[in-house]
VMD Tcl script that draws the C-alpha trace (Angstrom):
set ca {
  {-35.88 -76.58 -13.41}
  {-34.29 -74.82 -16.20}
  {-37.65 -72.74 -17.39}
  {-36.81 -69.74 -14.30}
  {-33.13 -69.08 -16.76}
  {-35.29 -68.76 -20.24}
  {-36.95 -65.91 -20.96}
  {-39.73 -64.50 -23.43}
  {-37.98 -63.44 -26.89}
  {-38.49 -59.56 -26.46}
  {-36.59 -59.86 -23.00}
  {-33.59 -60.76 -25.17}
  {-33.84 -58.18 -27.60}
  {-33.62 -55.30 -25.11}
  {-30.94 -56.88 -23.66}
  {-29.11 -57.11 -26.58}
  {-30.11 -53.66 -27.41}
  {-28.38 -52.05 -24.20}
  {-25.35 -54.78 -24.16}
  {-24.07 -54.53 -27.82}
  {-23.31 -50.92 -28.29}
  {-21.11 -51.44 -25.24}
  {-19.70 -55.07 -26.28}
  {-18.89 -52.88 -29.54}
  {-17.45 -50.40 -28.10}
  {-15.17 -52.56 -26.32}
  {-14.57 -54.58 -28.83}
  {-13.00 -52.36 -30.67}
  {-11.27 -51.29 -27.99}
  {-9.98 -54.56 -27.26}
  {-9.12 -55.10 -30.95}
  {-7.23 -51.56 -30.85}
  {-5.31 -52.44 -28.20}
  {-4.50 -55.61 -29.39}
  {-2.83 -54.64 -32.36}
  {-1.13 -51.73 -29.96}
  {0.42 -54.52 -28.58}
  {1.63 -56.19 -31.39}
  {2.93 -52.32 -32.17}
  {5.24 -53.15 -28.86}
  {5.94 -56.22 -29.34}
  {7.72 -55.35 -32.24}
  {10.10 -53.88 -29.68}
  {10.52 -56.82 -28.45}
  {9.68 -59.27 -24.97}
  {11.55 -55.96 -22.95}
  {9.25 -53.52 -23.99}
  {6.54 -55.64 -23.65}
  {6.76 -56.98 -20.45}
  {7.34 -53.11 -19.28}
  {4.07 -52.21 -20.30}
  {2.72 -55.41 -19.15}
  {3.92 -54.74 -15.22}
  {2.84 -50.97 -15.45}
  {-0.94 -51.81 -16.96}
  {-0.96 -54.63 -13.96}
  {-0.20 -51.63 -11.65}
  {-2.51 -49.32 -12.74}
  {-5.30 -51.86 -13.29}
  {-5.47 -52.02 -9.74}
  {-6.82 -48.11 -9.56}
  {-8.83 -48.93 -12.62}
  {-11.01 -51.48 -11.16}
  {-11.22 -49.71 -8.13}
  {-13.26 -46.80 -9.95}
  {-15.25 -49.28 -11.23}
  {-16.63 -49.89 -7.57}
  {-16.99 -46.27 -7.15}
  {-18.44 -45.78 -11.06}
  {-20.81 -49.02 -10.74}
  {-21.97 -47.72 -7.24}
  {-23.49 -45.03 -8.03}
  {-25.01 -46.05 -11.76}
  {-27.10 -48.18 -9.42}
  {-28.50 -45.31 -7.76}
  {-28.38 -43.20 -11.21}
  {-30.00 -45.90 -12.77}
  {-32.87 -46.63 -9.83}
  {-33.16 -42.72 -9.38}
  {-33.89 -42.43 -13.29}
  {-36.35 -45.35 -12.94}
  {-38.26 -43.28 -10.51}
  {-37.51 -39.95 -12.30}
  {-35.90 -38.02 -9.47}
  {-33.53 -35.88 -11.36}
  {-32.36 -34.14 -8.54}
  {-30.57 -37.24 -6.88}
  {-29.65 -38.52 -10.01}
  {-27.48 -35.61 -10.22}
  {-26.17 -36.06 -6.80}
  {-25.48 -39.00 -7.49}
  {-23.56 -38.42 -10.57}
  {-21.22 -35.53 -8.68}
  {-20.40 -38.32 -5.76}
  {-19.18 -40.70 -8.53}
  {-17.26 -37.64 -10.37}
  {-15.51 -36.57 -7.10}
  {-14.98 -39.93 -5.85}
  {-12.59 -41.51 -7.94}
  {-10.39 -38.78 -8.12}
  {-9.86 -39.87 -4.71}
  {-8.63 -42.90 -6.17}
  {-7.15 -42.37 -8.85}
  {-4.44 -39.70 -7.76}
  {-2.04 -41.57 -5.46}
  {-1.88 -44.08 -8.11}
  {-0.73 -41.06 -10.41}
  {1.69 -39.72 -7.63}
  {3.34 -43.31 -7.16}
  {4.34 -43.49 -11.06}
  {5.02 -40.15 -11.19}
  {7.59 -40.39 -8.42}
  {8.66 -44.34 -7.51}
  {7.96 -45.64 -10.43}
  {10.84 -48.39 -9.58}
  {9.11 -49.30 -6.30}
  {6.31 -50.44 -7.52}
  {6.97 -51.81 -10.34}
  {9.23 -53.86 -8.73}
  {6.62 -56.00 -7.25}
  {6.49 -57.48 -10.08}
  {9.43 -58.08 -11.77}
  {12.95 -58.21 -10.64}
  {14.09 -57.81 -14.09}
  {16.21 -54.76 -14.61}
  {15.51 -54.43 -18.49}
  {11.97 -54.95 -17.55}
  {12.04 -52.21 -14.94}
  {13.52 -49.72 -16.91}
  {11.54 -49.92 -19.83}
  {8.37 -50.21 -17.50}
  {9.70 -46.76 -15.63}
  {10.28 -44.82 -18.79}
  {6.15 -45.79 -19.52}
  {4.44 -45.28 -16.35}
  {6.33 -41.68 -16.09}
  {4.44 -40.45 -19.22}
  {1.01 -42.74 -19.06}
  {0.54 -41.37 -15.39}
  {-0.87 -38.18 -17.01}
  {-3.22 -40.26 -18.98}
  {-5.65 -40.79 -15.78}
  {-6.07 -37.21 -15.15}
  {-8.62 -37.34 -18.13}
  {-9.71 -40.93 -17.37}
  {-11.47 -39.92 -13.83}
  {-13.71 -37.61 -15.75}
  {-13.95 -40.29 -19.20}
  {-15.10 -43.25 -16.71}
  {-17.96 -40.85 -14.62}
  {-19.61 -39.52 -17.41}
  {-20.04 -42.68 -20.01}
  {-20.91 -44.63 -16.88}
  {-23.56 -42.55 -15.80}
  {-24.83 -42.40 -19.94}
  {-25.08 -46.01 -20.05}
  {-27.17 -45.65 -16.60}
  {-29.54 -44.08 -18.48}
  {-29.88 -45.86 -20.98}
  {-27.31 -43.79 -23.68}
  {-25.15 -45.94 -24.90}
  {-24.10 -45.01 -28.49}
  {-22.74 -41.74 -27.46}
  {-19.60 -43.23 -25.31}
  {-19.65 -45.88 -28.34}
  {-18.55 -43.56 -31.19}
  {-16.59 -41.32 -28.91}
  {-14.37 -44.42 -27.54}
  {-14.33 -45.87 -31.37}
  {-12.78 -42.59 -32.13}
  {-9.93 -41.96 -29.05}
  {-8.71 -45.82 -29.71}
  {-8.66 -45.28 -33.16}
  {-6.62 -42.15 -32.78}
  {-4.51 -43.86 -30.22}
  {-3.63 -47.16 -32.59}
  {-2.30 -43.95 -35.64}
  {-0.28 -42.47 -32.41}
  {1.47 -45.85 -31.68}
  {2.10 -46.42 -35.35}
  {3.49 -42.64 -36.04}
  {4.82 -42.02 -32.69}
  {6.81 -45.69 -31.85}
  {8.59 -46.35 -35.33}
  {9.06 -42.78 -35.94}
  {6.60 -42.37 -38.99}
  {5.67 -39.05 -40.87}
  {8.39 -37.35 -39.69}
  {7.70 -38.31 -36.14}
  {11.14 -39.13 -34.23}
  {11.07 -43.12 -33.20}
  {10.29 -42.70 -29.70}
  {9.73 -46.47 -28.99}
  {7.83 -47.38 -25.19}
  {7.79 -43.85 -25.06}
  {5.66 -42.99 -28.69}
  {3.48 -45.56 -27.19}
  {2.80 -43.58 -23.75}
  {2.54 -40.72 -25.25}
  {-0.27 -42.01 -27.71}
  {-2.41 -42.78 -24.66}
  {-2.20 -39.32 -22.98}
  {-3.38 -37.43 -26.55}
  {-6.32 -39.96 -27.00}
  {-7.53 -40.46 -23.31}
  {-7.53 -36.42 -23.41}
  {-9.78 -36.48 -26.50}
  {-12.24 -39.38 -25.12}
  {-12.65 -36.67 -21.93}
  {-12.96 -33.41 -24.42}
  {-15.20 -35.27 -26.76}
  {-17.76 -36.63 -24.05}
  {-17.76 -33.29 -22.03}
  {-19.13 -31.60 -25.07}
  {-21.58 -34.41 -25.80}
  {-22.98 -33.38 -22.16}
  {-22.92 -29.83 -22.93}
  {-24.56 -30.06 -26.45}
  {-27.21 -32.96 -25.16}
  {-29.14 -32.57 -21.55}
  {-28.93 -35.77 -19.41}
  {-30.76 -35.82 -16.17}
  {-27.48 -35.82 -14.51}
  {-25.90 -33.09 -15.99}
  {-24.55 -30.06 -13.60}
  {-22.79 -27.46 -13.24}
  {-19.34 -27.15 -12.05}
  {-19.80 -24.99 -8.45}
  {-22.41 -27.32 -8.22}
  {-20.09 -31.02 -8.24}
  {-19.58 -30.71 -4.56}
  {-23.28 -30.55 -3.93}
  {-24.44 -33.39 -2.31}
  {-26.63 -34.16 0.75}
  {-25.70 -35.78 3.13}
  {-28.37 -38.56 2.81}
  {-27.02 -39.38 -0.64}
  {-23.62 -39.16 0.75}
  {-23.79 -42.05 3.53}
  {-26.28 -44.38 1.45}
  {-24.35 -44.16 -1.50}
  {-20.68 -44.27 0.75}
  {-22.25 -47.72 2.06}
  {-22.78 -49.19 -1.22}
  {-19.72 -48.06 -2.72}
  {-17.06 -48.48 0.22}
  {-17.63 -52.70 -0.14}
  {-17.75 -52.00 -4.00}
  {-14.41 -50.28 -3.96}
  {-12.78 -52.19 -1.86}
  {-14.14 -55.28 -3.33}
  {-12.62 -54.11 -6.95}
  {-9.65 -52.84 -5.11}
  {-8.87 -55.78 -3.12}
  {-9.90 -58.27 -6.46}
  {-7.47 -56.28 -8.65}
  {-4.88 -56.25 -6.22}
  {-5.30 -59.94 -5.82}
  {-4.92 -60.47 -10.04}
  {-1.65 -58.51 -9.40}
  {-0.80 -60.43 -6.82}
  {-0.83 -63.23 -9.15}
  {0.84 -62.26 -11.61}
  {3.39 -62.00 -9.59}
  {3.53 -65.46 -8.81}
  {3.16 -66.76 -12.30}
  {6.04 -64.49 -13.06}
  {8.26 -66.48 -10.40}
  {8.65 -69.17 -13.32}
  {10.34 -67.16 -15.56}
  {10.56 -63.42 -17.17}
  {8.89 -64.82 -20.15}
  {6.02 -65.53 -18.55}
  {5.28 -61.97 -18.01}
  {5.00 -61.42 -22.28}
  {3.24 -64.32 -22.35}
  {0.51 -63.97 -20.42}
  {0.17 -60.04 -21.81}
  {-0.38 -61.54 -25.08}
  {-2.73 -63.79 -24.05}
  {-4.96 -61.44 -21.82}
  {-4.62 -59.34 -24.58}
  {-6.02 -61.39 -26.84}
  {-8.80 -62.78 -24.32}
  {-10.09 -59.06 -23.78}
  {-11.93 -59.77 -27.43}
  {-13.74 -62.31 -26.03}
  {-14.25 -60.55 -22.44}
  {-15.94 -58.11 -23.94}
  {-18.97 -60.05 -22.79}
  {-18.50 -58.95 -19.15}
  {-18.78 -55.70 -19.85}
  {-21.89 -55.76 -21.94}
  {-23.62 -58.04 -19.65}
  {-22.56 -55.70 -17.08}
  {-24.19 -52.62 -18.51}
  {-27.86 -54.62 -19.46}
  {-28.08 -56.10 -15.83}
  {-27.84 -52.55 -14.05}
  {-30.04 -51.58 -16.59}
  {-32.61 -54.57 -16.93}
  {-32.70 -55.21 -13.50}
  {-32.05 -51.62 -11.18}
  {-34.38 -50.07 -13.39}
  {-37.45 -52.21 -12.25}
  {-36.27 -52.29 -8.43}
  {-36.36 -48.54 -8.94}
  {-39.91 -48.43 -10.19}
  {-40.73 -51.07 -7.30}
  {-41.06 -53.94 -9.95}
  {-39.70 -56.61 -7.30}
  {-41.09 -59.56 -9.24}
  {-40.00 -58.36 -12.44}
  {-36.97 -57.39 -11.29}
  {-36.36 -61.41 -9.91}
  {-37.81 -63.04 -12.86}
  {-34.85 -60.88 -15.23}
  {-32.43 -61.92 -13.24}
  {-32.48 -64.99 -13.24}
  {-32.98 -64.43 -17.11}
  {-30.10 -62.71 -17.84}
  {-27.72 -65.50 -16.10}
  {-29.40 -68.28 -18.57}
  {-28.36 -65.72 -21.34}
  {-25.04 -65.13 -20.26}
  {-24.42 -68.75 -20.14}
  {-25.41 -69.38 -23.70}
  {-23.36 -66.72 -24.63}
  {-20.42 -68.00 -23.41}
  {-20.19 -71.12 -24.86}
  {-20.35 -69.19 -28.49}
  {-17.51 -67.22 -27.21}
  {-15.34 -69.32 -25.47}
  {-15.38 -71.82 -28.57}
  {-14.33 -69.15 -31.17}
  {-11.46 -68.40 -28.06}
  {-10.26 -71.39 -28.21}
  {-9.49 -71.09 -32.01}
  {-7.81 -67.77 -31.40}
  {-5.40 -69.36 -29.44}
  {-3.74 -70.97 -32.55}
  {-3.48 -67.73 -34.35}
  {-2.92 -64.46 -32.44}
  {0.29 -65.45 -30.62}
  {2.10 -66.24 -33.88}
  {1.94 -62.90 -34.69}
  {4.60 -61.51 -32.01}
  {7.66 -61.12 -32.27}
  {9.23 -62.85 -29.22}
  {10.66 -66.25 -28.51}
  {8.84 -69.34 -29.17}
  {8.58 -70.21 -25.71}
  {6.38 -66.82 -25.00}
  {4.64 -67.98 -28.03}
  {4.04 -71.09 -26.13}
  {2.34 -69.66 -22.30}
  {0.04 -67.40 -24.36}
  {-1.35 -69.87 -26.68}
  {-1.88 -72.51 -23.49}
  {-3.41 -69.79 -21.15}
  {-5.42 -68.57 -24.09}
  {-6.94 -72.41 -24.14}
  {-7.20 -72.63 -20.54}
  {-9.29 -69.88 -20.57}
  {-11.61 -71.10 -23.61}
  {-12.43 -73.99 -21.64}
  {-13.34 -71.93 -18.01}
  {-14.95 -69.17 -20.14}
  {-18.37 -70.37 -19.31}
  {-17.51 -70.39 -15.69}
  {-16.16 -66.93 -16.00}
  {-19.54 -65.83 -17.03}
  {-21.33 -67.19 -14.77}
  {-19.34 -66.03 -11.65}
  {-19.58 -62.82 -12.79}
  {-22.90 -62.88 -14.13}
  {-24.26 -63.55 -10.28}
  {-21.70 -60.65 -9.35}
  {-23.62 -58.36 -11.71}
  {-26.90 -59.40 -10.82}
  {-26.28 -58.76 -6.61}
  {-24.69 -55.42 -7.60}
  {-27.77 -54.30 -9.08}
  {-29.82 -55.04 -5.80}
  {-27.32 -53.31 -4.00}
  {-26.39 -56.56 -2.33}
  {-22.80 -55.25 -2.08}
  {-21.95 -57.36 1.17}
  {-22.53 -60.68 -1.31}
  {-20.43 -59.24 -3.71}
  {-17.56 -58.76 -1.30}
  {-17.81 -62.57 -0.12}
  {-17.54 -63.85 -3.31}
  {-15.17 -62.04 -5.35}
  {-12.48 -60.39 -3.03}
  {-13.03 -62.49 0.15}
  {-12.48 -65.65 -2.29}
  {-9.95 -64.20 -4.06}
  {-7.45 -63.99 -1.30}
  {-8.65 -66.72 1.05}
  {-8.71 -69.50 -1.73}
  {-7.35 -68.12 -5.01}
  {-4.28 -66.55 -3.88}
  {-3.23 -69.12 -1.21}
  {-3.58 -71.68 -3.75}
  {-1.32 -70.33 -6.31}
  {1.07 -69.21 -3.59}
  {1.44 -72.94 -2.36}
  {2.02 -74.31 -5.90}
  {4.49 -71.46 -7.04}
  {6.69 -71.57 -3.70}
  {6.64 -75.11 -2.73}
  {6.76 -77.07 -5.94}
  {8.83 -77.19 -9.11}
  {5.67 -77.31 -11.34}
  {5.68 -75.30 -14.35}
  {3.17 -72.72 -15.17}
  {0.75 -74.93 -16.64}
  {-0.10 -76.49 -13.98}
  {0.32 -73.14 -11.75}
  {-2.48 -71.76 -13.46}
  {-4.70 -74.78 -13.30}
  {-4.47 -74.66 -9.68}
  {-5.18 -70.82 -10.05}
  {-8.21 -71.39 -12.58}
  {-9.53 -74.47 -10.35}
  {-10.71 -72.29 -7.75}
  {-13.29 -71.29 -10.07}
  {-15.98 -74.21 -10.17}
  {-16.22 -73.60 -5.94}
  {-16.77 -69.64 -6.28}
  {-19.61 -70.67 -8.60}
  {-21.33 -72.91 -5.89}
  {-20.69 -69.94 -3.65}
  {-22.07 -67.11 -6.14}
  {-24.78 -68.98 -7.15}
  {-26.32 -69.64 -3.32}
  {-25.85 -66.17 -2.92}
  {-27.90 -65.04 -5.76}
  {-30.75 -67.36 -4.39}
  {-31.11 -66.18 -1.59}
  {-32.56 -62.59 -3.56}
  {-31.03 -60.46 -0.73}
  {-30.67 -58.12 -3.84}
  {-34.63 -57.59 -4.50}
  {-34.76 -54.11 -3.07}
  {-35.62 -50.92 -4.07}
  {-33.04 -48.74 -2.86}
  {-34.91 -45.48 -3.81}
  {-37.89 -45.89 -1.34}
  {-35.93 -45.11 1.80}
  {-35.48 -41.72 0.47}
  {-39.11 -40.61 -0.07}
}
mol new
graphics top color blue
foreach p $ca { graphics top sphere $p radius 0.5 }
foreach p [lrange $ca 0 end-1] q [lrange $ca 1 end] { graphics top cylinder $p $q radius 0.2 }
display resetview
């Protein structure tokens, strides 16, 4: 039963070749970011709940250009494994032009309301202000970031993954100096406080876009082209690649927007929740950084075989690379669980914040293997192209189980957040029953580059 989930030792070598650059590079980013938080939380639970509503906020636009971003490195990564350069390019410009698309009304609505949507979710006025005097400086910061997310997606397609490495290890290291210099006012620096912090993410997000647009003009990459030429695409590759984006998008769109959603209903139990739980999914992005890498080796393990019209190869790694992720996992999660004891002590907030993030920091040790494997099948139907599965199982479930259940438990009872999130987390084991009879079903063994011979 168990032999179709282990694979021959090379298989997990190349894996592990394409997924740890990126795990690194995210790691470090995660481990930046961490102690940027701890920078704010010096500030106190205020300033740290502010940044914790407007990241909420903008992680909604975020995840959205994932679906646009992981849309087309499918077809990048299935065009390059038939080596047609010409539609890996157009597919490259629809992914560049696309989540611009997305990206700017998100911009627009910090820019100019900042209030209005940020009051979704808090009703904290301290909160609000200090999360308005962010947003209106780390808007600019996604100008850059639609460019930043196109081009190291479309790298890693291709199987170049150390350039986006170094280049990201650089811009959060450059960003972690800002926050020091910039929020306490070092090297002459005024103390700018939220603000130094903001500010810190515009200069490196700017130099992760400079940086990797000179990489592309120093190295050629098969999807590399020229300016008058981003708006070049036909309109085959505009309709196929529309189809398995649109679902994608909204998907990420609708799945983000249902994370925000319930974060707004934890919140309902108290303002501290809100610095709790940023501590604690701030701390859990070191361990999440499995998703991403996982992410990045099943496009390319799996879309690059389809694309070569591998079909049995392409099923037999699949079902591979959810055994690995699995056994993965349970290494991770149990050094997560650990973490929980440590980290939050570090803040400087009340005990009782101290409290939320080191019990949702457990809570999430314990699911992390579930976590994995949900998204695991996620990655694997996203490299067939299967985007209708992936709709059903993340967004679909999201607000016709996850949400509904929280709701009920945060309106109707008195139950403390504990046992709010258990309900939450709960929903979990049944999305696996779901995502895992979708995976079996192999709707996603298809070559997506054959219908446009």
């Amino acid at each position: 039963m168990f032999k179709r989930f282990i694979a021959p030792s090379a298989f997990y070598k190349n894996v592990l070749i394409v997924a740890i650059p990126f795990m690194l590079q995210q790691l470090i980013t995660s481990s930046l970011n961490l102690v940027d938080n701890l920078m704010v939380g010096q500030l106190g639970g205020i300033a740290l709940g502010g940044v914790a509503i407007t990241n909420r906020f903008f992680m909604v636009a975020i995840f959205a250009t994932f679906g646009i971003t992981g849309a087309a490195s499918i077809f990048i990564a299935q065009y390059f494994g038939a080596k047609d350069e010409e539609n890996i390019k157009q597919a490259f410009r629809y992914s560049l032009t696309s989540v611009y698309i997305v990206l700017i009304p998100f911009i627009l609505l910090g820019l100019f309301v900042p209030q209005t949507v940020l009051g979704f979710f808090s009703s904290d006025p301290a909160i609000l202000q200090a999360g308005s005097e962010y947003i209106r400086i780390v808007a600019f910061a996604f100008l850059p970031l639609g460019i930043t997310f196109s081009l190291a997606s479309a790298m890693r397609s291709v199987g170049e993954t150390k350039i986006p490495l170094w280049i990201s290890i650089v811009a959060v290291s450059m960003n972690a100096i800002l926050n020091y210099i910039l929020i306490f006012g070092h090297l002459g620096f005024p103390r700018l406080g939220i603000a130094g912090a903001a500010y810190a993410t515009v200069i490196s997000r700017t130099f992760e876009m400079i940086a990797l647009l000179i990489s592309l003009k120093i190295k050629h990459f098969s999807f590399s082209t020229k300016v008058n030429e981003v708006f070049h695409i036909s309109a085959y590759n505009l309709k196929t690649i529309t189809i398995k984006a649109l679902p994608l998008t909204i998907n990420e769109f609708l799945w983000a927007g249902g994370m925000a959603t319930l974060f707004r209903l934890y919140a309902t139990r108290g303002s501290e929740v809100i610095s709790g739980m940023s501590i604690a999914s701030t701390t859990a992005d070191l361990f999440f950084v499995l998703f991403g890498g996982m992410a990045v080796a099943t496009t390319v393990m799996i879309s690059q075989p389809l694309g070569a019209n591998e079909l049995e190869e392409a099923r037999n790694r699949g079902y591979y690379m959810l055994g690995f992720s699995v056994v993965l996992a349970l290494l991770l999660g149990s050094i997560m669980f650990f973490s929980s004891m440590i980290v939050p002590q570090f803040y400087q907030v009340t005990q009782a914040e101290r409290d939320i993030a080191s019990t949702v920091l457990r809570v999430m040790s314990v699911m992390f293997v579930i976590y994995m494997s949900n998204a695991e099948c996620y990655f694997i139907l996203r490299a067939g192209g299967d985007m209708k599965s992936t709709l059903i199982m993340d967004s679909v479930f999201m607000w016709l189980v996850n949400v509904p259940a929280v709701f009920v438990a945060a309106t109707f009872t008195s139950w403390p957040i504990l046992a709010i999130y258990l309900v939450g987390q709960s929903t979990d084991f049944l999305k696996l029953l779901i995502s895992y009879a979708l995976v079996k079903k192999e709707k996603w063994v298809k070559n997506l580059t054959l219908q446009n011979t």
